[in-house]
mmCIF entry with sequence, helices, sheets and N, C-alpha, C, O atoms, coordinates in Angstrom:
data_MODEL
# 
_entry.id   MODEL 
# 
_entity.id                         1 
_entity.type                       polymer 
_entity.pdbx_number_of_molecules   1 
# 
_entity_poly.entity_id                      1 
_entity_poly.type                           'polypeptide(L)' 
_entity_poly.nstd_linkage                   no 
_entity_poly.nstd_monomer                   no 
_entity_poly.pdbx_seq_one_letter_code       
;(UNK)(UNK)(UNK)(UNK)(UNK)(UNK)(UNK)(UNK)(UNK)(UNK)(UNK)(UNK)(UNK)(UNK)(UNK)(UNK)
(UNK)(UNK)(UNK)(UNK)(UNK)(UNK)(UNK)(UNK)(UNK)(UNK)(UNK)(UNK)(UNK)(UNK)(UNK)(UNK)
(UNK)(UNK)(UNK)(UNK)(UNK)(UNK)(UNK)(UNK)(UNK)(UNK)(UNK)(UNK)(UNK)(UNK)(UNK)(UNK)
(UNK)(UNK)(UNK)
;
_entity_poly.pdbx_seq_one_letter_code_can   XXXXXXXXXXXXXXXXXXXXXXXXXXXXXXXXXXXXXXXXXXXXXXXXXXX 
_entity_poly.pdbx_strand_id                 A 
# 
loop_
_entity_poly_seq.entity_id 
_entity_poly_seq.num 
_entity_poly_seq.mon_id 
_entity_poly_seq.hetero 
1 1  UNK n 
1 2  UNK n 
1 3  UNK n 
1 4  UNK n 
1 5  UNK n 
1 6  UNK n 
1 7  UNK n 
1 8  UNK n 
1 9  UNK n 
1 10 UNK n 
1 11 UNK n 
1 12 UNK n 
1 13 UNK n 
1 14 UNK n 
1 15 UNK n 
1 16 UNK n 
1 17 UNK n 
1 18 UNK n 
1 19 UNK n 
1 20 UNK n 
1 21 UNK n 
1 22 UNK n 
1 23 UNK n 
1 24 UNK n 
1 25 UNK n 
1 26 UNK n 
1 27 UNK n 
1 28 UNK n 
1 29 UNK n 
1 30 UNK n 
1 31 UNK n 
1 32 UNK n 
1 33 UNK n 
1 34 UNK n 
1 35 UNK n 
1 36 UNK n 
1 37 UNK n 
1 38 UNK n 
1 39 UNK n 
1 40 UNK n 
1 41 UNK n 
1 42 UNK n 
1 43 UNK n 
1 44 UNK n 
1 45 UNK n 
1 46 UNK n 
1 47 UNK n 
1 48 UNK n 
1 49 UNK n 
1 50 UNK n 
1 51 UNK n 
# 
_struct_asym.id          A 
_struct_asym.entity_id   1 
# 
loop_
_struct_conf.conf_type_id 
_struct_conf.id 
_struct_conf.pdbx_PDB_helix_id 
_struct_conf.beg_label_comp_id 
_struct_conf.beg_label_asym_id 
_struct_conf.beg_label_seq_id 
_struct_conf.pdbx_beg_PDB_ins_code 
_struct_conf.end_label_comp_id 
_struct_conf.end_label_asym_id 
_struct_conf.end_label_seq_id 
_struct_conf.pdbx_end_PDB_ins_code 
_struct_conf.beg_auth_comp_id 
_struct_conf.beg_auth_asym_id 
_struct_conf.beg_auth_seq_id 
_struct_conf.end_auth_comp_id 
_struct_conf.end_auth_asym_id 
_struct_conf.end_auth_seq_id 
_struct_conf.pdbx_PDB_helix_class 
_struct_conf.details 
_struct_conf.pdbx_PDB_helix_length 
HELX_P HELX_P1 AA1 UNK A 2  ? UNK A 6  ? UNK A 2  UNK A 6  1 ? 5  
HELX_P HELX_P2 AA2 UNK A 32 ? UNK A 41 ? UNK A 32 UNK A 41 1 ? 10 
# 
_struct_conf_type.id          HELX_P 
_struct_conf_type.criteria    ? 
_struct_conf_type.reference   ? 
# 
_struct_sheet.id               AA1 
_struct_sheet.type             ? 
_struct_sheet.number_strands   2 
_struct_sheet.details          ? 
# 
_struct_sheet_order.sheet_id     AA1 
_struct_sheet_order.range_id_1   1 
_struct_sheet_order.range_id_2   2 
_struct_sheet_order.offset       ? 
_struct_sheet_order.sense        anti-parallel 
# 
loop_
_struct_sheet_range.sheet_id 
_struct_sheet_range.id 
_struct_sheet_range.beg_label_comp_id 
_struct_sheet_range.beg_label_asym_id 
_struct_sheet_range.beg_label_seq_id 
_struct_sheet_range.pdbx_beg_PDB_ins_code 
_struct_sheet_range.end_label_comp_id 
_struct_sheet_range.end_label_asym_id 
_struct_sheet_range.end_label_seq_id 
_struct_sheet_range.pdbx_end_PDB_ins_code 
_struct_sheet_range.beg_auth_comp_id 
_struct_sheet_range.beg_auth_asym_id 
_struct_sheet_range.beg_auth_seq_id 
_struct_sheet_range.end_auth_comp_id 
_struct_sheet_range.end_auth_asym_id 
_struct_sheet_range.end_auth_seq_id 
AA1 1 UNK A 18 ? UNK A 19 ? UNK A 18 UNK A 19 
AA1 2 UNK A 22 ? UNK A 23 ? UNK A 22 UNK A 23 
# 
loop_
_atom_site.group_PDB 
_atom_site.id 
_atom_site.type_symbol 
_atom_site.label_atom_id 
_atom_site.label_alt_id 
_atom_site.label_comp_id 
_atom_site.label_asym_id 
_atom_site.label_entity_id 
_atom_site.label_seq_id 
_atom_site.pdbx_PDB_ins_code 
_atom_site.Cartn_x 
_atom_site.Cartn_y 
_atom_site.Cartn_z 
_atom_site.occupancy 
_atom_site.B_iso_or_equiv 
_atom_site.pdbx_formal_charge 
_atom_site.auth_seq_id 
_atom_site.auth_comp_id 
_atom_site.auth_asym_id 
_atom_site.auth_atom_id 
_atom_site.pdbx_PDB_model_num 
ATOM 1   N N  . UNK A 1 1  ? 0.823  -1.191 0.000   1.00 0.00 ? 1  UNK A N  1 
ATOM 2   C CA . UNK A 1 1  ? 0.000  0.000  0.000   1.00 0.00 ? 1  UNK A CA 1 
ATOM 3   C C  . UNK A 1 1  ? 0.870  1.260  0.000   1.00 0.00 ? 1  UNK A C  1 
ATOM 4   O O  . UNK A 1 1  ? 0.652  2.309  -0.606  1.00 0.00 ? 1  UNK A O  1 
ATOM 5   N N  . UNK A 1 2  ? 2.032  0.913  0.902   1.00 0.00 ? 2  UNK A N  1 
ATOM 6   C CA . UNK A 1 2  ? 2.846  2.389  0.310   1.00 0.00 ? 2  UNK A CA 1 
ATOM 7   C C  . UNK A 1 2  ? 3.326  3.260  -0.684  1.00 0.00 ? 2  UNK A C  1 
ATOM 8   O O  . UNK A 1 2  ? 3.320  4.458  -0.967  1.00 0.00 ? 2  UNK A O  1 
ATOM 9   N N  . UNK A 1 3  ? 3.926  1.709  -1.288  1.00 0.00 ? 3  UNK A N  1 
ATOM 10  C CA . UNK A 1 3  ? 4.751  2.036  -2.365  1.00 0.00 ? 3  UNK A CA 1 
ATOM 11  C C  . UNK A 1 3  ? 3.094  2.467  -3.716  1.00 0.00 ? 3  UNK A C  1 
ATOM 12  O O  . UNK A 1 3  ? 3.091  3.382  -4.540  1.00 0.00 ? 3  UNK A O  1 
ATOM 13  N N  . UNK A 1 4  ? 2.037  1.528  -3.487  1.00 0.00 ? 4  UNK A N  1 
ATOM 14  C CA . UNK A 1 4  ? 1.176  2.564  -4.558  1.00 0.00 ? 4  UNK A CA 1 
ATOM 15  C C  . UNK A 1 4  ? 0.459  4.073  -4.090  1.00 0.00 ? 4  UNK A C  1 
ATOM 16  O O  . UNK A 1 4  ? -0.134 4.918  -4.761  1.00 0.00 ? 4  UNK A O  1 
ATOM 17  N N  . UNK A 1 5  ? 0.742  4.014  -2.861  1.00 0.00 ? 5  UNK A N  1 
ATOM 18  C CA . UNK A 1 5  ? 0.439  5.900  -2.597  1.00 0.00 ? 5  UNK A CA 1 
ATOM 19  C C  . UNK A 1 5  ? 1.761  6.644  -2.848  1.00 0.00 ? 5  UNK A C  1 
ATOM 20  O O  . UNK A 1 5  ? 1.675  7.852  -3.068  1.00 0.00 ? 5  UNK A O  1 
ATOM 21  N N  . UNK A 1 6  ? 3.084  6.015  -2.841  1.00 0.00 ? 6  UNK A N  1 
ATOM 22  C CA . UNK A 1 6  ? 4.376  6.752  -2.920  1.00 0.00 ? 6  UNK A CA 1 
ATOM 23  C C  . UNK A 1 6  ? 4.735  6.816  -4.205  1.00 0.00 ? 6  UNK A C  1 
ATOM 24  O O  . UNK A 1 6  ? 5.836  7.318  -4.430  1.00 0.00 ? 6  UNK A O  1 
ATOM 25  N N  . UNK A 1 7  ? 3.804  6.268  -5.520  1.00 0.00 ? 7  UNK A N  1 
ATOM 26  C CA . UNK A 1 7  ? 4.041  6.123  -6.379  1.00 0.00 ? 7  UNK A CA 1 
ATOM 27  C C  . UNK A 1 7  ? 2.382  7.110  -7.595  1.00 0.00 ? 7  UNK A C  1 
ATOM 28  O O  . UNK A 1 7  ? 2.297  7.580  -8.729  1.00 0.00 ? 7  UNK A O  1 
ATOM 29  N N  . UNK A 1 8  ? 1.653  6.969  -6.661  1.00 0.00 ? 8  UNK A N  1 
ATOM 30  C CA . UNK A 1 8  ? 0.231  7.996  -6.995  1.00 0.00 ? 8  UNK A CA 1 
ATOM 31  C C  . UNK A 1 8  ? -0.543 6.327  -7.953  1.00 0.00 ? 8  UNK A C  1 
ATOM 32  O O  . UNK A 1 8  ? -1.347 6.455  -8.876  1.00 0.00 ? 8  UNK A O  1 
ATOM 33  N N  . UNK A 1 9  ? -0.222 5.412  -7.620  1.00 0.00 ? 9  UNK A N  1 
ATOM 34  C CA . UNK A 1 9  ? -0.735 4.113  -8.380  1.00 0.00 ? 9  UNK A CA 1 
ATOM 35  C C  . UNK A 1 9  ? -2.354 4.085  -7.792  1.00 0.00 ? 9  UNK A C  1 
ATOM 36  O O  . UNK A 1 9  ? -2.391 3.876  -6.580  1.00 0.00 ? 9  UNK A O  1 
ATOM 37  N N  . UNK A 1 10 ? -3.295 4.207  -8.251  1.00 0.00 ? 10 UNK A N  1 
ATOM 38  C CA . UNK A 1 10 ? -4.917 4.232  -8.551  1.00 0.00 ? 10 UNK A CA 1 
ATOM 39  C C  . UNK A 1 10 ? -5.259 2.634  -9.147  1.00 0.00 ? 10 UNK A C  1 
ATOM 40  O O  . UNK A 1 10 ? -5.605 1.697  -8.428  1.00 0.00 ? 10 UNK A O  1 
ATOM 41  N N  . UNK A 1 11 ? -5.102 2.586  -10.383 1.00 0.00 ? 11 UNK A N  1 
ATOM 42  C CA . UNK A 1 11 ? -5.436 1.583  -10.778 1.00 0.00 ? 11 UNK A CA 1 
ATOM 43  C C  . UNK A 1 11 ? -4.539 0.547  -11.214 1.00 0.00 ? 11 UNK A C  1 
ATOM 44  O O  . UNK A 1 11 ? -3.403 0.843  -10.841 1.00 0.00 ? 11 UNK A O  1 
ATOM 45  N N  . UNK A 1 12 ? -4.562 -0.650 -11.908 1.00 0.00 ? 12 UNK A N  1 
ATOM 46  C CA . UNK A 1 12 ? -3.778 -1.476 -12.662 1.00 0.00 ? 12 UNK A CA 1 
ATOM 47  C C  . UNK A 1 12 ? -4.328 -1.658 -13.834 1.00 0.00 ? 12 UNK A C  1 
ATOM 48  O O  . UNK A 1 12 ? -5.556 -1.612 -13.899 1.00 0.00 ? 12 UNK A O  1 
ATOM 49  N N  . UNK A 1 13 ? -3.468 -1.933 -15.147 1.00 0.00 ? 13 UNK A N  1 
ATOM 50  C CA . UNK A 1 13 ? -2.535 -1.564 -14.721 1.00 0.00 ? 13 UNK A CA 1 
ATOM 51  C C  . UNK A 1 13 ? -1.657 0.168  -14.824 1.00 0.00 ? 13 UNK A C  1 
ATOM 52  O O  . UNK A 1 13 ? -2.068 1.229  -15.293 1.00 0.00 ? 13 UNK A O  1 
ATOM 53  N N  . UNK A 1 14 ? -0.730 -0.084 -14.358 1.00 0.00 ? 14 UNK A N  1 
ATOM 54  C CA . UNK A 1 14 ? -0.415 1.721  -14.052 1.00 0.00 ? 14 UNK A CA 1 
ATOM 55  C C  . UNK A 1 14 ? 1.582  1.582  -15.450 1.00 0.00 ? 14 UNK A C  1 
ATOM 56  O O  . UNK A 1 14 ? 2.570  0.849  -15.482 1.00 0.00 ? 14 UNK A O  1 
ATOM 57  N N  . UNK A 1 15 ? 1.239  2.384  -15.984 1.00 0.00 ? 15 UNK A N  1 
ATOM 58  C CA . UNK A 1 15 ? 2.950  2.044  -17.232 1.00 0.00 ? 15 UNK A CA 1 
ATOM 59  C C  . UNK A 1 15 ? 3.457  3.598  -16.173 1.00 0.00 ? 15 UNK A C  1 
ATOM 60  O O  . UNK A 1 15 ? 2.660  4.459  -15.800 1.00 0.00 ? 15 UNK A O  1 
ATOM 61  N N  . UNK A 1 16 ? 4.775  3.589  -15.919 1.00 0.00 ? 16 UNK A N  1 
ATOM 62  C CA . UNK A 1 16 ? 5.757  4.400  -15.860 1.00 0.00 ? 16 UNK A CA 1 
ATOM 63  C C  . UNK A 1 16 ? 6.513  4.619  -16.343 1.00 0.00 ? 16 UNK A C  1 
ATOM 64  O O  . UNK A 1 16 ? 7.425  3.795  -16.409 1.00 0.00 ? 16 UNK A O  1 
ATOM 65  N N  . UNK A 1 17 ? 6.634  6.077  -17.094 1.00 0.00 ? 17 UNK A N  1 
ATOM 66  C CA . UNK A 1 17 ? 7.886  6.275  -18.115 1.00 0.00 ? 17 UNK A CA 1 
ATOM 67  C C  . UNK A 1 17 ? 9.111  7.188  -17.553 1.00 0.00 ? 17 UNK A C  1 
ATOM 68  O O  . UNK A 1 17 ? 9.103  8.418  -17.494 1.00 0.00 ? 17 UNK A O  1 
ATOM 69  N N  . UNK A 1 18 ? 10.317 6.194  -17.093 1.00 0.00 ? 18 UNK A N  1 
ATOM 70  C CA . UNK A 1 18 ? 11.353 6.958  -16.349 1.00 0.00 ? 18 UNK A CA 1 
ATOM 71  C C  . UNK A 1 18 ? 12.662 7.065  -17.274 1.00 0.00 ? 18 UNK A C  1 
ATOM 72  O O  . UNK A 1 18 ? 13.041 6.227  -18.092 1.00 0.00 ? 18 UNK A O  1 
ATOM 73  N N  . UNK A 1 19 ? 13.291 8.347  -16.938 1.00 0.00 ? 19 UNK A N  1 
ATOM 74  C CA . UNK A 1 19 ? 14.541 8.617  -17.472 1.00 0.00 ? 19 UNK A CA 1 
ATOM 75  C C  . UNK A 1 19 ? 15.326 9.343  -16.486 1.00 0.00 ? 19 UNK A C  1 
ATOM 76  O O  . UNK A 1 19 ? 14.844 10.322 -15.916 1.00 0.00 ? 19 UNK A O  1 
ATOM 77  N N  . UNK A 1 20 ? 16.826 8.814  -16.182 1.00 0.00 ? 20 UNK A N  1 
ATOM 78  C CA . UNK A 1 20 ? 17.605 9.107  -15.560 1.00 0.00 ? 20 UNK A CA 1 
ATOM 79  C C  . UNK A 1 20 ? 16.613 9.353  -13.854 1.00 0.00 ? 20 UNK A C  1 
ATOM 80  O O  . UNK A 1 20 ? 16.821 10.361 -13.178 1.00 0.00 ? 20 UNK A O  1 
ATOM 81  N N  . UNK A 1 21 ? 15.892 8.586  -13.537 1.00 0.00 ? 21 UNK A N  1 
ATOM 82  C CA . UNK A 1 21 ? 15.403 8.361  -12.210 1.00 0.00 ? 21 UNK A CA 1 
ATOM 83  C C  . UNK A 1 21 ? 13.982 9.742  -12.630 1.00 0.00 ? 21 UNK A C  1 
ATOM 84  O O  . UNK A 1 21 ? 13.030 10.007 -11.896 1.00 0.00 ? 21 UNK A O  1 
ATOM 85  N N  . UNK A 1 22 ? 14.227 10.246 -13.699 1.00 0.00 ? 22 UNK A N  1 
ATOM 86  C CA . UNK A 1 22 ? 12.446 11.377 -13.825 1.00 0.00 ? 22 UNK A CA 1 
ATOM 87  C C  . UNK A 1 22 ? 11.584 10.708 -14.277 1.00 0.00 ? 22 UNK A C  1 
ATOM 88  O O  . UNK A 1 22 ? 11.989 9.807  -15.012 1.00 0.00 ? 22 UNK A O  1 
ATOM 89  N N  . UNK A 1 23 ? 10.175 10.803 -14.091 1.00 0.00 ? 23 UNK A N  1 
ATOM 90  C CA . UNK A 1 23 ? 8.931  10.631 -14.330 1.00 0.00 ? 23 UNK A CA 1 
ATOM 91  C C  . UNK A 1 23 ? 8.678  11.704 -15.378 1.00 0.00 ? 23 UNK A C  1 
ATOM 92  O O  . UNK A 1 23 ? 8.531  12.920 -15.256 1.00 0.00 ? 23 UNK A O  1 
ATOM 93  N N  . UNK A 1 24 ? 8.668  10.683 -16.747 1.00 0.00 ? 24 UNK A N  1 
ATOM 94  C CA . UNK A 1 24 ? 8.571  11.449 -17.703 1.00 0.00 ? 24 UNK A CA 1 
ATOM 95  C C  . UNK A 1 24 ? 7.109  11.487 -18.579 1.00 0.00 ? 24 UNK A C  1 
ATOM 96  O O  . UNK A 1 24 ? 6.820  12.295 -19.461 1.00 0.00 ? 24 UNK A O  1 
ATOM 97  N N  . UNK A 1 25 ? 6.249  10.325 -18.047 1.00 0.00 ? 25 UNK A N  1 
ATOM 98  C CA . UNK A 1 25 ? 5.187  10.548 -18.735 1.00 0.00 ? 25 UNK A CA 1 
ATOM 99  C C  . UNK A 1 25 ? 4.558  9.056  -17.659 1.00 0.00 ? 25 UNK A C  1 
ATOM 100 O O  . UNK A 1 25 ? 5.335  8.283  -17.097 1.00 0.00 ? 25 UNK A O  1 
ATOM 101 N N  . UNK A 1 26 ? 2.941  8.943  -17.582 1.00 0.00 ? 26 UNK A N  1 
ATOM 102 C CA . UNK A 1 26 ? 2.405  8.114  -17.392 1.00 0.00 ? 26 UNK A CA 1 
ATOM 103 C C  . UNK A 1 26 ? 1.326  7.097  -17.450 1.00 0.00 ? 26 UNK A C  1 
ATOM 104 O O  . UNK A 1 26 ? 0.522  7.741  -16.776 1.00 0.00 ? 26 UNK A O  1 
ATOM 105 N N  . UNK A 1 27 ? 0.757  6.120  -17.704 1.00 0.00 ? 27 UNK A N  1 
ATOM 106 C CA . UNK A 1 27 ? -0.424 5.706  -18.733 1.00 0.00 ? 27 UNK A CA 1 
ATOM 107 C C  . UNK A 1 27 ? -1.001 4.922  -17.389 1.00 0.00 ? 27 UNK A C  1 
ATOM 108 O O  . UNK A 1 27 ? -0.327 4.054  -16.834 1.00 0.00 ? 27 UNK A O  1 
ATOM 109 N N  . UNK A 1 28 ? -2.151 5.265  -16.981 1.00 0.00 ? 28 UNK A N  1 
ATOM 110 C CA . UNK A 1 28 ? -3.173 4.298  -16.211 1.00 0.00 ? 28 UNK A CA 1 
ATOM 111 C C  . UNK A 1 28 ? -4.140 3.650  -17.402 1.00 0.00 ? 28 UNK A C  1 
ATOM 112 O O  . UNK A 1 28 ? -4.894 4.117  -18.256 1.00 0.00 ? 28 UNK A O  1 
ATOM 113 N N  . UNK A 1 29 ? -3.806 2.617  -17.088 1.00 0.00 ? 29 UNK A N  1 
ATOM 114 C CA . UNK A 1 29 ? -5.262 1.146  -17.769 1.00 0.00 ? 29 UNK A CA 1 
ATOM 115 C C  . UNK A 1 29 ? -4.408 0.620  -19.081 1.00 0.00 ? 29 UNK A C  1 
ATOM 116 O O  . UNK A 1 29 ? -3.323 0.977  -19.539 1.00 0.00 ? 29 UNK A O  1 
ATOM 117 N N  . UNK A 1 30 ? -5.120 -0.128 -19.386 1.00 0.00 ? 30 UNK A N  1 
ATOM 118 C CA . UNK A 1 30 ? -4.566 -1.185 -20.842 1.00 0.00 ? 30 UNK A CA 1 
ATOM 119 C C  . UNK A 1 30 ? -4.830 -0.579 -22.168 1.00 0.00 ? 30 UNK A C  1 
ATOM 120 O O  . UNK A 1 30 ? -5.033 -1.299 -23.146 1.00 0.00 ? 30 UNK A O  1 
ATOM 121 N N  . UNK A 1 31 ? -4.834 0.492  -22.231 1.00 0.00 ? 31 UNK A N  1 
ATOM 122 C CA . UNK A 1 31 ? -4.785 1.172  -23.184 1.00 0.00 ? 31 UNK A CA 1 
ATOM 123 C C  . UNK A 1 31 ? -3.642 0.709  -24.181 1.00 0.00 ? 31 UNK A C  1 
ATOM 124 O O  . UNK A 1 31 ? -2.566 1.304  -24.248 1.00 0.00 ? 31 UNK A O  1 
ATOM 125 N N  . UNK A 1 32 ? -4.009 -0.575 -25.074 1.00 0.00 ? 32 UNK A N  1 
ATOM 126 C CA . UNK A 1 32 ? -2.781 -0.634 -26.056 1.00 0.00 ? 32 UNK A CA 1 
ATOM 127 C C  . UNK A 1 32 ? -2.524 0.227  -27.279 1.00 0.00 ? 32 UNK A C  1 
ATOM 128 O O  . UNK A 1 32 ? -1.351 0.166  -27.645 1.00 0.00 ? 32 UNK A O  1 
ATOM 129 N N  . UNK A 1 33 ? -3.261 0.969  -27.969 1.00 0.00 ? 33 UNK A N  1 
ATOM 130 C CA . UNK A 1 33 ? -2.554 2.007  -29.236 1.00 0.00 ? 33 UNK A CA 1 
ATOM 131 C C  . UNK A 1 33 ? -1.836 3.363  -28.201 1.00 0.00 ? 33 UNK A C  1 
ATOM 132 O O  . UNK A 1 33 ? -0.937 4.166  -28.451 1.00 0.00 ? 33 UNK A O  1 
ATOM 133 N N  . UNK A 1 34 ? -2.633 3.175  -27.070 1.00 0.00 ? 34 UNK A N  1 
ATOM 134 C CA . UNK A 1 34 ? -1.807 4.546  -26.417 1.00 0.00 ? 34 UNK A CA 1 
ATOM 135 C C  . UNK A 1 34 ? -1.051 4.446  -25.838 1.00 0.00 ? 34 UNK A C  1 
ATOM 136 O O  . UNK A 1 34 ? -0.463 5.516  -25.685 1.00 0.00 ? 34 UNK A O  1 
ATOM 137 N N  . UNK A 1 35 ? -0.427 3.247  -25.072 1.00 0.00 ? 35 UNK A N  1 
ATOM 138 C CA . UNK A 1 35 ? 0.787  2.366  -24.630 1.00 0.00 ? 35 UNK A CA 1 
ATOM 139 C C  . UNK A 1 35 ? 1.765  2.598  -25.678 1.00 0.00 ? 35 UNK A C  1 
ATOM 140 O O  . UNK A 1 35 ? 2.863  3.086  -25.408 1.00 0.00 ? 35 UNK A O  1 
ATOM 141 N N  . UNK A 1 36 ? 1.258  2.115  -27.449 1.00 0.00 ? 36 UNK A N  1 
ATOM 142 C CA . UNK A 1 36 ? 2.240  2.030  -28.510 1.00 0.00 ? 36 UNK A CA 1 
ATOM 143 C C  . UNK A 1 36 ? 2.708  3.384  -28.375 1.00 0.00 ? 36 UNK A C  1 
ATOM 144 O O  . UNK A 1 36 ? 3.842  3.715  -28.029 1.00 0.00 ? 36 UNK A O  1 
ATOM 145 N N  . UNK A 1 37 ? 1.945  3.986  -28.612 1.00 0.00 ? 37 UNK A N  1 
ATOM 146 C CA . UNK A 1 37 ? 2.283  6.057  -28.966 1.00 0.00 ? 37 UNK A CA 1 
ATOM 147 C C  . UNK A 1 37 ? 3.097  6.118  -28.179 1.00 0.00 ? 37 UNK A C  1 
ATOM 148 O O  . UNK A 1 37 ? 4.234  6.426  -28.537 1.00 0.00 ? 37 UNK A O  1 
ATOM 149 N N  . UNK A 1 38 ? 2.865  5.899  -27.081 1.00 0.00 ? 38 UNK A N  1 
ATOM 150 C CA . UNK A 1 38 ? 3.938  7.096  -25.819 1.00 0.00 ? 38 UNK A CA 1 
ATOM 151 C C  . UNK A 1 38 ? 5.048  6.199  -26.014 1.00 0.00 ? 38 UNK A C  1 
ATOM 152 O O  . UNK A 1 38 ? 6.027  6.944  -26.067 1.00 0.00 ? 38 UNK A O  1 
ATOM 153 N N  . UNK A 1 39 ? 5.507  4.784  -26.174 1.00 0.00 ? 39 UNK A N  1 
ATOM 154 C CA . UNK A 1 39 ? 6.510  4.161  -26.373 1.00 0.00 ? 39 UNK A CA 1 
ATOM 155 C C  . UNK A 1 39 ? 7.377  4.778  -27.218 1.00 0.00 ? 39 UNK A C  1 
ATOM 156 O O  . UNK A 1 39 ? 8.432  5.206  -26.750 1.00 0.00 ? 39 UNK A O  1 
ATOM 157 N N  . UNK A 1 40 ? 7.055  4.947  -28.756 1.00 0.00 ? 40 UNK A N  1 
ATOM 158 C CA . UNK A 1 40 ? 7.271  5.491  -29.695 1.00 0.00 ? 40 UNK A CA 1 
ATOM 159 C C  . UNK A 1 40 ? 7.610  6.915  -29.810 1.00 0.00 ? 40 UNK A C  1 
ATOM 160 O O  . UNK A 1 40 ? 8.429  7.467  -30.545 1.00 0.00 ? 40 UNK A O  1 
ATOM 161 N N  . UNK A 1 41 ? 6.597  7.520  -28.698 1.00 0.00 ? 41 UNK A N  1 
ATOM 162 C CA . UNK A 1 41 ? 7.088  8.667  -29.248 1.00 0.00 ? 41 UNK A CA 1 
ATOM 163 C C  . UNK A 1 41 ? 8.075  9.357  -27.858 1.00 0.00 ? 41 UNK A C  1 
ATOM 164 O O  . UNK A 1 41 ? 8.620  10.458 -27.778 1.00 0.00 ? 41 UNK A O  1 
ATOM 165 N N  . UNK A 1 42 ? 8.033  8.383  -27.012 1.00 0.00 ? 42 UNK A N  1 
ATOM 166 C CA . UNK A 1 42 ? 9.520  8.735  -25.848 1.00 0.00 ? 42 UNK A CA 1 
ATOM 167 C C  . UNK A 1 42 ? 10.447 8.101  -25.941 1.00 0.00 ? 42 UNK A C  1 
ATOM 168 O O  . UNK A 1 42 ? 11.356 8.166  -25.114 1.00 0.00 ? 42 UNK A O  1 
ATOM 169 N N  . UNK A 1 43 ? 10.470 7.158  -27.184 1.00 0.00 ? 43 UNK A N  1 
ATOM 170 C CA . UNK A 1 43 ? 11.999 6.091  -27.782 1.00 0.00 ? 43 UNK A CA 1 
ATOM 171 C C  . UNK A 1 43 ? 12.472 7.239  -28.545 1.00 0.00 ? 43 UNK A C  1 
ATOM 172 O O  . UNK A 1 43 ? 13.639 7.606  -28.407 1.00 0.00 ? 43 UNK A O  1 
ATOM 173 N N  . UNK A 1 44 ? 11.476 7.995  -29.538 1.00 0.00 ? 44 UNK A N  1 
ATOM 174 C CA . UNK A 1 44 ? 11.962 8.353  -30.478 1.00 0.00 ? 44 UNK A CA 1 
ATOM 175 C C  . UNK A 1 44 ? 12.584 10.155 -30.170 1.00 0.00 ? 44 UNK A C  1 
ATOM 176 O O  . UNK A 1 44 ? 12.969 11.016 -30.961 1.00 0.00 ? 44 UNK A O  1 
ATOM 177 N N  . UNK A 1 45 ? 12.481 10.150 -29.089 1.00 0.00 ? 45 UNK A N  1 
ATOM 178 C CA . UNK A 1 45 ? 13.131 11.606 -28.264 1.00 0.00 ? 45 UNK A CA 1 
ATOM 179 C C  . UNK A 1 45 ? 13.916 11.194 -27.413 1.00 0.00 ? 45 UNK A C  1 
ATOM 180 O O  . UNK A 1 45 ? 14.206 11.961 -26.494 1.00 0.00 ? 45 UNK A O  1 
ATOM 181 N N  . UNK A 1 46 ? 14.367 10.163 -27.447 1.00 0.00 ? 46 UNK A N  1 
ATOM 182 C CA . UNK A 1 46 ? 15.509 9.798  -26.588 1.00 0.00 ? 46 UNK A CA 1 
ATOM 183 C C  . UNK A 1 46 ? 16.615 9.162  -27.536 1.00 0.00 ? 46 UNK A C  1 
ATOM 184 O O  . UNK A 1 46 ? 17.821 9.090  -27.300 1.00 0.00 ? 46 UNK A O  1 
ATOM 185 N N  . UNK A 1 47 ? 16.000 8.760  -28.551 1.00 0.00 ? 47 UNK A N  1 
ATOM 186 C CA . UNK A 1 47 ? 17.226 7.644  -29.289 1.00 0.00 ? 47 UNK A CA 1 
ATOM 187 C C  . UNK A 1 47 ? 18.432 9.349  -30.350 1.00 0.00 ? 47 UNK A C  1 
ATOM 188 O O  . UNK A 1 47 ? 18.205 10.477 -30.787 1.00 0.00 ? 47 UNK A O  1 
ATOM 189 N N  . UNK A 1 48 ? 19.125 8.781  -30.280 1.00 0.00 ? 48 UNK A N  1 
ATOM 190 C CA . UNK A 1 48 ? 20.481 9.825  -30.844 1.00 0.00 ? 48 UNK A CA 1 
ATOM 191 C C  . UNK A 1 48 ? 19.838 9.404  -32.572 1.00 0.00 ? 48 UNK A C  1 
ATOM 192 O O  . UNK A 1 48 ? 19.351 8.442  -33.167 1.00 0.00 ? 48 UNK A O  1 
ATOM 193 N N  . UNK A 1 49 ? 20.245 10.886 -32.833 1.00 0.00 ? 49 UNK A N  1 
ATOM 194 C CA . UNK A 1 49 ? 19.648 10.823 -34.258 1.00 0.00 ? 49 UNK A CA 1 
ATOM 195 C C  . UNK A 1 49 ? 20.853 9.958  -35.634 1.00 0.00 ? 49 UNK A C  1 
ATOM 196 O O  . UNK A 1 49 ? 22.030 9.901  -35.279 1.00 0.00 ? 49 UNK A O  1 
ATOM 197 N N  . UNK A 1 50 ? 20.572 9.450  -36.843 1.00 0.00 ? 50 UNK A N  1 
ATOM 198 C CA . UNK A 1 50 ? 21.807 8.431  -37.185 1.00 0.00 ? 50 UNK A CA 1 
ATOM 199 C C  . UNK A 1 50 ? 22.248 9.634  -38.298 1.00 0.00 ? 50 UNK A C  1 
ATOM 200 O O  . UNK A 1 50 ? 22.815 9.195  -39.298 1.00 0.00 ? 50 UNK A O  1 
ATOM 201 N N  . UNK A 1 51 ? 22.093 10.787 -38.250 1.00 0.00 ? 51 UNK A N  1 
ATOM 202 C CA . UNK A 1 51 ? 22.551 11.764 -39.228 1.00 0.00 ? 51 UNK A CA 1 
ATOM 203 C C  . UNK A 1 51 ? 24.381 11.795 -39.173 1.00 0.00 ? 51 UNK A C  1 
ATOM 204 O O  . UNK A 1 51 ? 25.008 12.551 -39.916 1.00 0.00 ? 51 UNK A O  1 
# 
C-alpha cells in the first residue's frame, strides 16, 4: 500500500515512463494504441539521431 500511494498508483494496470530516475510521462489502464504512442514517441526523443 505504500509504495502505490508513494508512487500515486490508482489503478492497474499503471505504465511508468522513467529517465535518468524522472517521471517522464504516465499511462493508467490497458490502453494498447496509447501504450504504442507514448513508447514510440519517448523512444523516439531519446534515441540519438543516425545523421
Amino acid at each position: 500500500m505504500d509504495f502505490c500511494l508513494s508512487w500515486d498508483i490508482s489503478a492497474t494496470p499503471t505504465f511508468f515512463f522513467l529517465k535518468d530516475g524522472q517521471q517522464l510521462d504516465k499511462l493508467i489502464g490497458a490502453n494498447r494504441p496509447e501504450l504504442e504512442q507514448k513508447i514510440l514517441t519517448l523512444a523516439g526523443s531519446t534515441m540519438p539521431s543516425s545523421n
